[in-house]
ROLUMRO-594899 format. One record per residue (C-alpha): residue number from 1; residue in one letter; x, y, z. Coordinates in nm, 2 decimals, padded with zeros to 4 digits. Example, Ala and Ser with C-alpha at 12.3 -4.5 7.8 and 13.67 -1.06 7.14 Angstrom:
BEGIN
    n  res    east   north      up
    1    a   01.23  -00.45   00.78
    2    s   01.37  -00.11   00.71
END
This chain:
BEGIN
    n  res    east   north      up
    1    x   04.15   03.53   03.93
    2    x   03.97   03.21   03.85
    3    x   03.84   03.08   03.52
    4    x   03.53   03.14   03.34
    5    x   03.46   02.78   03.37
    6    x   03.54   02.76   03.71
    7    x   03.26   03.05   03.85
    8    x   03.02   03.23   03.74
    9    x   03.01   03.56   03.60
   10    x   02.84   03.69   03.93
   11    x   03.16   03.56   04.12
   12    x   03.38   03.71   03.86
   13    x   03.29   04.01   03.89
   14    x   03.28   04.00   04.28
   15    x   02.93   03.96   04.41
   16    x   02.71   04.25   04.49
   17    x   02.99   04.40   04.70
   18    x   03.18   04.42   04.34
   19    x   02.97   04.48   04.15
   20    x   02.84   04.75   04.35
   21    x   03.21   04.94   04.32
   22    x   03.15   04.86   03.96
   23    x   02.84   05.06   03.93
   24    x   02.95   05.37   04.11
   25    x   03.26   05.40   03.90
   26    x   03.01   05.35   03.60
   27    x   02.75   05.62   03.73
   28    x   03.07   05.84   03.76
   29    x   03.20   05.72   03.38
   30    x   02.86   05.85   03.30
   31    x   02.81   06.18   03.49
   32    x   03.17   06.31   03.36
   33    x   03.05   06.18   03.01
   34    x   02.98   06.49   02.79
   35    x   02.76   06.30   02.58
   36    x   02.57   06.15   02.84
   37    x   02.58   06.31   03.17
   38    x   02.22   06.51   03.09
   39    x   02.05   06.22   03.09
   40    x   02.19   06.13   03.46
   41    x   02.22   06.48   03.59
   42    x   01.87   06.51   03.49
   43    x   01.72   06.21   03.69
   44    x   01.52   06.24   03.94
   45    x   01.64   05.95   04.16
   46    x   01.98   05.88   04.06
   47    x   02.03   05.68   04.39
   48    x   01.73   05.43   04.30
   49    x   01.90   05.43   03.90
   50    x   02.23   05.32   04.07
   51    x   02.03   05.09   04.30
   52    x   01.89   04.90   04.00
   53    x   02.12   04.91   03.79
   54    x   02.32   04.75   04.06
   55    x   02.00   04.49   04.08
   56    x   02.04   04.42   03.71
   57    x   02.42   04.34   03.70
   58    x   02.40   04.11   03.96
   59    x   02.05   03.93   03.85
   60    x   02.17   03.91   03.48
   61    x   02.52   03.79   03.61
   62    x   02.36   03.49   03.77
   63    x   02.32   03.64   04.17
   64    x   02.06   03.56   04.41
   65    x   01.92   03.90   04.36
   66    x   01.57   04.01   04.22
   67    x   01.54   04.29   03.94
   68    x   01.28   04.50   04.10
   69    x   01.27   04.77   03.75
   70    x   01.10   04.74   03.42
   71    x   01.22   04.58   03.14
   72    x   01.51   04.74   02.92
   73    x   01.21   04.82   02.66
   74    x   01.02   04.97   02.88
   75    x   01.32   05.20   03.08
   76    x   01.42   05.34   02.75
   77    x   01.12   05.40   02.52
   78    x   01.06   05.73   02.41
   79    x   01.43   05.83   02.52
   80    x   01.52   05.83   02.19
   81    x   01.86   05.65   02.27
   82    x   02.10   05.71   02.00
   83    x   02.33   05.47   01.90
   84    x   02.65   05.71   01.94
   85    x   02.50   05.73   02.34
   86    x   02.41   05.33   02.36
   87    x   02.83   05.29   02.27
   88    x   02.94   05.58   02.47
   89    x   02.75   05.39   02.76
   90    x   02.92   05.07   02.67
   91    x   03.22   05.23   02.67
   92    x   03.19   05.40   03.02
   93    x   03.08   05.00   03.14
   94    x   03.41   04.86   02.99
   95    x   03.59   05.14   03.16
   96    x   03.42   05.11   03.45
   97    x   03.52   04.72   03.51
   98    x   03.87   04.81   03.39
   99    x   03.93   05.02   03.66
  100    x   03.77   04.78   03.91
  101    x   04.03   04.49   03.80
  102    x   03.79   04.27   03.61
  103    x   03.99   04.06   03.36
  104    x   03.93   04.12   02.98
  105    x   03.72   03.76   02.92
  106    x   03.52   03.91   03.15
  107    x   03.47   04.23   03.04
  108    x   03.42   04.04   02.71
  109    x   03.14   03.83   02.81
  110    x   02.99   04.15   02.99
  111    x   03.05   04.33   02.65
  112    x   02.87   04.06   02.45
  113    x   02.59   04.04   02.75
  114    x   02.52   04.45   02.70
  115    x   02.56   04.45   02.32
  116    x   02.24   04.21   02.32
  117    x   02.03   04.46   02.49
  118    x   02.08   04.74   02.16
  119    x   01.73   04.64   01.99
  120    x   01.56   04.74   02.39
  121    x   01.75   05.05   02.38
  122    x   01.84   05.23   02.11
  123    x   01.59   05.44   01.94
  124    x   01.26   05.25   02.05
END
């Protein structure tokens, strides 16, 4: 695997191709989740969730790609996010890229990346 230094987390973590295999196995972390799989089951367009979520990975991981959804702010106000669900999703991520074969400074900096996001999520 190369280095941090050498690529960018975008490469790292595969491209869109990986980090498309990343997101399913996440969407499937969450949907087997008993403490958050209501909130997916419950969607109404779980493909276009997994499609930008997809968008989002690779966009905040330095791809070409556009984000085409709202802001985190925006996604989760009034969903009353708790923070037991905000870690249990973190948690589900970190698995997720586990079982895809991303190394842990990786999962790290995607750890430190989500962890950021807590003030647009949880409870706004």
């Amino acid at each position: 695997m190369h280095t941090a230094t050498a690529t960018t987390l975008y490469d790292r973590l595969g491209s869109h191709e990986g980090i498309t295999r990343i997101t399913r196995e996440l969407m499937k972390n969450h949907l087997s989740n008993p403490l958050v799989k209501t909130r997916y089951e419950n969607s109404e367009d779980l493909a276009r969730v997994e499609q930008r979520v997809v968008e989002f990975f690779c966009a905040g991981a330095g791809g070409p790609q556009t984000y085409s959804g709202q802001d985190m702010l925006t996604t989760h106000r009034g969903m009353n996010v708790s923070e037991q669900e905000f870690i249990t999703v973190i948690d589900d991520a970190m698995n997720a890229l586990e079982t895809c074969g991303i190394d842990a400074p990786t999962r790290n900096e995607v750890l430190a990346i989500l962890w950021s996001l807590k003030g647009e999520v949880i409870r706004v």
